[in-house]
C-alpha beads as a LAMMPS data file, in Angstrom:
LAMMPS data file: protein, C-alpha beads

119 atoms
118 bonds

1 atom types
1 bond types

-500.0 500.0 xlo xhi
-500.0 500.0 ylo yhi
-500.0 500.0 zlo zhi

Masses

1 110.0

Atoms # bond

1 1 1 425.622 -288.903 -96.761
2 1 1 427.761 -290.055 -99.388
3 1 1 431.310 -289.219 -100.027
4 1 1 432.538 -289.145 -103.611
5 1 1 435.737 -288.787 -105.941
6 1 1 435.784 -288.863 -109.536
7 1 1 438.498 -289.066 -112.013
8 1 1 438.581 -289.654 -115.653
9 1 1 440.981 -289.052 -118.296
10 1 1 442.505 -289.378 -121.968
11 1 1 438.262 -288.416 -123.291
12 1 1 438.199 -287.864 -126.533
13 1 1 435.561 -284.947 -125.917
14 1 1 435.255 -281.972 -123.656
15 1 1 433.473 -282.804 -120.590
16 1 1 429.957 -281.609 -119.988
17 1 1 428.573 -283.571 -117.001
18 1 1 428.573 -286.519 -114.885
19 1 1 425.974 -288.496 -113.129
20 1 1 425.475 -291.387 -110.842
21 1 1 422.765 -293.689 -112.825
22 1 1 420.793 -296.727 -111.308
23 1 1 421.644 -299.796 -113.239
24 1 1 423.305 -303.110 -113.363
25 1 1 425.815 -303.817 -115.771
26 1 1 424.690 -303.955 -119.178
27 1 1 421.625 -302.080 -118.280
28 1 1 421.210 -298.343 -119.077
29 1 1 419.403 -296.624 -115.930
30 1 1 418.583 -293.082 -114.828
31 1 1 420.317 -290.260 -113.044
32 1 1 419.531 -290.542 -109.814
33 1 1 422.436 -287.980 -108.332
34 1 1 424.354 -285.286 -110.434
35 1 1 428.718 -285.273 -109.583
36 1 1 429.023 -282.482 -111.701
37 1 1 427.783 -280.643 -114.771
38 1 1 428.601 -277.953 -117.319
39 1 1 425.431 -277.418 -118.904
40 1 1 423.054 -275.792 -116.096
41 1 1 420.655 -278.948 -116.759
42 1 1 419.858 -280.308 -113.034
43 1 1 416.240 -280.350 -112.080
44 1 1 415.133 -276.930 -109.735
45 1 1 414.551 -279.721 -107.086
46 1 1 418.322 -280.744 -106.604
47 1 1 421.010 -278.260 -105.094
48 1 1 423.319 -276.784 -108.045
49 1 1 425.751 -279.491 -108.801
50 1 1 429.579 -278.256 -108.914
51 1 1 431.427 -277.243 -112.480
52 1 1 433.205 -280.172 -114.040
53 1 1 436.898 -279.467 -115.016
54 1 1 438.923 -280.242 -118.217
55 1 1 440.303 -283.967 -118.083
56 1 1 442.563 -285.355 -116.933
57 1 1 440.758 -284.144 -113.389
58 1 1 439.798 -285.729 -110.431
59 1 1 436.870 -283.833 -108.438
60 1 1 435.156 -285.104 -104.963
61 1 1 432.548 -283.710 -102.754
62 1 1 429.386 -284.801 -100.280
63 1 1 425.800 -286.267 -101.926
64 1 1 423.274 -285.851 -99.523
65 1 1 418.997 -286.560 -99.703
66 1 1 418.820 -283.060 -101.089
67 1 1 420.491 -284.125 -104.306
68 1 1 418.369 -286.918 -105.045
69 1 1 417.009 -286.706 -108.633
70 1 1 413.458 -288.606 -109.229
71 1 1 413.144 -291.457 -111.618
72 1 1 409.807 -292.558 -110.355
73 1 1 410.196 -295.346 -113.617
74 1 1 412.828 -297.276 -111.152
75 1 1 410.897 -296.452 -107.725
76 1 1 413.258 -293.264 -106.905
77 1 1 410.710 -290.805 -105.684
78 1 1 413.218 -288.430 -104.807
79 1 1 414.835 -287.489 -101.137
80 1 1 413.038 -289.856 -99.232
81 1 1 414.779 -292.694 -101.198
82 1 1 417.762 -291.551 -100.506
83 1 1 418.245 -294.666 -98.522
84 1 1 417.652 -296.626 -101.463
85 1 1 420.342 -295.480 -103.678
86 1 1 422.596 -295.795 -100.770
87 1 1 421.946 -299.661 -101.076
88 1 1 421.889 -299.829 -104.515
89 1 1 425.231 -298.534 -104.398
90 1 1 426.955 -301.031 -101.966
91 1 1 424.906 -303.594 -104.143
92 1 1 426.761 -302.960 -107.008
93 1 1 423.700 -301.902 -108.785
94 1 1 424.847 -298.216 -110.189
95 1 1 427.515 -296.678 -112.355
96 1 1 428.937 -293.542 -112.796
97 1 1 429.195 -292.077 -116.366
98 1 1 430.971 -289.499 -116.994
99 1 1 429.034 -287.437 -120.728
100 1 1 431.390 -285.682 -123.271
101 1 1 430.935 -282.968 -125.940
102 1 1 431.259 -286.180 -128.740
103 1 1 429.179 -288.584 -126.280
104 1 1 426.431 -286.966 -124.755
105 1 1 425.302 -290.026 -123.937
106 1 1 428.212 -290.595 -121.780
107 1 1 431.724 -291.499 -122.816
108 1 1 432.732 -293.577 -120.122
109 1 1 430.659 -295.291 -117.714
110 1 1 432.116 -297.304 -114.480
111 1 1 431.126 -299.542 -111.697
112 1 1 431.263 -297.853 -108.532
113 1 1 433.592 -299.072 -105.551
114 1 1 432.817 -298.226 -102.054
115 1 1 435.575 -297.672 -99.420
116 1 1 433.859 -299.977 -97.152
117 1 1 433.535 -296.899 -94.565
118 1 1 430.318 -296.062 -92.793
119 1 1 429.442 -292.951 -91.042

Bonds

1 1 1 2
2 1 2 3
3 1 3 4
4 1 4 5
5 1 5 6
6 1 6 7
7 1 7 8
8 1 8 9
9 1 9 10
10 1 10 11
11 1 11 12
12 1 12 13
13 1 13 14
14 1 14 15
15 1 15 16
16 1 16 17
17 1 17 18
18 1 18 19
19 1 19 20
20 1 20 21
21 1 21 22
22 1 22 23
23 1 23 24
24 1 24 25
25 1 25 26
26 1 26 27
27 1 27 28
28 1 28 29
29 1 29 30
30 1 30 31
31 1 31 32
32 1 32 33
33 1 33 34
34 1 34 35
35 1 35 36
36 1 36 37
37 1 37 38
38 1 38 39
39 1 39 40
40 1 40 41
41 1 41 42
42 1 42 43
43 1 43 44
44 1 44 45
45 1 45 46
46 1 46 47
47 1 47 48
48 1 48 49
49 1 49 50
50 1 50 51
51 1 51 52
52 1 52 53
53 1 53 54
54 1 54 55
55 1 55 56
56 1 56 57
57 1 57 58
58 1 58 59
59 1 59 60
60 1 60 61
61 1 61 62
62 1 62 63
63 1 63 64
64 1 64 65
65 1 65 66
66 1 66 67
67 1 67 68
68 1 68 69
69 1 69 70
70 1 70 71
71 1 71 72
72 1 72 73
73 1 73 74
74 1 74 75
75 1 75 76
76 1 76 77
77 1 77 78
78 1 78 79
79 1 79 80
80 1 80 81
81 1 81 82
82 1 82 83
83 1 83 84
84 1 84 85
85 1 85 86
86 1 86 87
87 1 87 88
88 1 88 89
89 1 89 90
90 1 90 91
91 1 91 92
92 1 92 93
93 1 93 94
94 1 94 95
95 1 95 96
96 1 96 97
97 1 97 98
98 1 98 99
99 1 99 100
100 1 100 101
101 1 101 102
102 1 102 103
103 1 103 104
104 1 104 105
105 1 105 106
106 1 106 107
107 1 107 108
108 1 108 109
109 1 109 110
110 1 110 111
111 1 111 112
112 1 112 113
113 1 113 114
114 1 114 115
115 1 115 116
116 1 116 117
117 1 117 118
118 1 118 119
């Protein structure tokens, strides 16, 4: 299980979604686990990801196996490599970007920090 919080602010466009993506700085990578998302777009395979407020806007919740989003491309075959992503994560080898109305192809993107907690 992972245990998330998200905030962004000052965007220049509305926000429509925003994803965890596998990738290493520099390197554009796949959505492996939706945070949130306006536009109704996350596979049938994933449960349905929570509505992303106006900025400024901070928004948190639980990622589990069942939210896992395939990118067979980078060896994510879906829940079973849930594990995976986990460790990809605390090997600081995924970002969060956060997609707006004037850059769908995300507006800001950021390394992600882990707490250092284990459950």
């Amino acid at each position: 299980m992972i245990t998330f919080e998200l905030s962004y602010q000052g965007l220049e466009g509305s926000v429509q979604q925003a994803h965890i993506h596998l990738g290493r700085p520099a390197i554009t990578g796949g959505i492996v686990l939706f945070l949130c998302t306006n536009l109704g777009n996350a596979p049938a395979t994933v449960p349905t990801p929570q509505s992303c407020p106006a900025a400024p806007a901070t928004i948190s919740g639980t990622l589990t196996a069942a939210d896992v989003v395939a990118q067979t491309g980078q060896g994510i075959d879906g829940a079973a490599d849930f594990g995976e992503i986990v460790r990809a994560i605390r090997a600081g080898a995924t970002y969060a970007n956060v997609h707006s109305t004037l850059r769908p192809a995300g507006e800001i993107r950021g390394r992600i920090r882990g707490t250092g907690k284990r459950e």
